[in-house]
VEXPA-640936 format. One line per 5 residues: for each residue y, x negated, z negated of C-alpha. Coordinates in steps of 0.001 Angstrom, whole numbers, plus 500000, padded with zeros to 6 digits. Layout:
% residues N
Y:X:Z  ...
END
This chain:
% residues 111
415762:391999:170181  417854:395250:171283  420003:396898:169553  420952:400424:169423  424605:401676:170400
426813:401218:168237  425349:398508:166081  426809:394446:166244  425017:391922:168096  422138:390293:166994
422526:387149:168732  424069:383868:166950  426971:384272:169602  428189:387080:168721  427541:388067:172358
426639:391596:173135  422456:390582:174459  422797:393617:176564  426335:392791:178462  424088:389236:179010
421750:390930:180755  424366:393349:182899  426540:390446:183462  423789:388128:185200  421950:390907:186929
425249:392049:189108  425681:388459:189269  421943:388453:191388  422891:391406:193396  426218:390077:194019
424904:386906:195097  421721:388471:197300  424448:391401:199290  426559:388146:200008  424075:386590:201325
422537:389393:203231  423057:389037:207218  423059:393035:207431  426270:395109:208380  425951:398615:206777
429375:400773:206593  429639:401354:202893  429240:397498:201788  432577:397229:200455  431999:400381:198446
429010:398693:196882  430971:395337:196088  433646:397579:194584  431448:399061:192415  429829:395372:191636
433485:394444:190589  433815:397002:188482  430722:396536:186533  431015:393129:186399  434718:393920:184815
433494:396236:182292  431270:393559:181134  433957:391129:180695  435640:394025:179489  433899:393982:176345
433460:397452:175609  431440:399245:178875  431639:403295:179304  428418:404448:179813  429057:407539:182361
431171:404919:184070  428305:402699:184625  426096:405152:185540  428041:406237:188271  428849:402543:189648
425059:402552:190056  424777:405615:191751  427833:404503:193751  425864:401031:194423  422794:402816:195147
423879:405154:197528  425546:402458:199282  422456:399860:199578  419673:401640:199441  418387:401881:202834
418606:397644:202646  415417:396997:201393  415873:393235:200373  418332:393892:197764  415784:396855:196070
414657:394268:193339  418333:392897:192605  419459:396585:192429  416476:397501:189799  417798:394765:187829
421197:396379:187702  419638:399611:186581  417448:398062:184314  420583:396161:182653  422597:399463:182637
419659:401531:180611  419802:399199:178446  423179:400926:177007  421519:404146:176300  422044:407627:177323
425644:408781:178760  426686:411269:175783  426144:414540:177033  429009:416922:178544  429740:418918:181117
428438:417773:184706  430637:415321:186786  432748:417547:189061  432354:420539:186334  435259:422571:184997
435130:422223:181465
END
């Protein structure tokens, strides 16, 4: 079962169910861009970003925006390597899972 933000975990652990989930899908994408043969020029900018999620997990306490822009980071950075599309759905699936970032002003914006 899910919980919402904010709430405990609802696991016997005491685990957060929905750092599980982050935690062992970057783990899969990690594991599948390792083991892809492809060179692409932003790869360390995606396993960056996979070390900083994977952080933020350990972390305890994951910022949302943060995340969210990992992802994009990640994204941007893979996405033309079609092999690692499912892994990289997992990751987004994983990071939705921690709601909406709280709303603001734009990235890059002023105020």
């Amino acid at each position: 079962m899910l919980r919402s933000v904010g709430q405990t975990p609802v696991t016997g652990s005491g685990k957060d169910p929905r750092a599980a989930a982050l935690g062992a899908a970057v783990s899969r994408l990690r594991r599948e861009l390792a083991g892809n043969p492809g060179r692409f020029p932003d790869r360390d900018i995606a396993e960056d970003e996979l070390a900083a999620l994977a952080a933020m997990v350990t972390g305890g306490r994951p910022e949302i925006a943060r995340m969210r822009c990992s992802l994009l980071l990640i994204a941007g950075a893979i996405g033309s390597v079609s092999a690692l599309g499912p892994a990289l759905m997992q990751v987004r699936h994983a990071v939705d899972l921690f709601g909406e970032a709280p709303p603001g002003p734009p990235a890059g914006s002023p105020g």
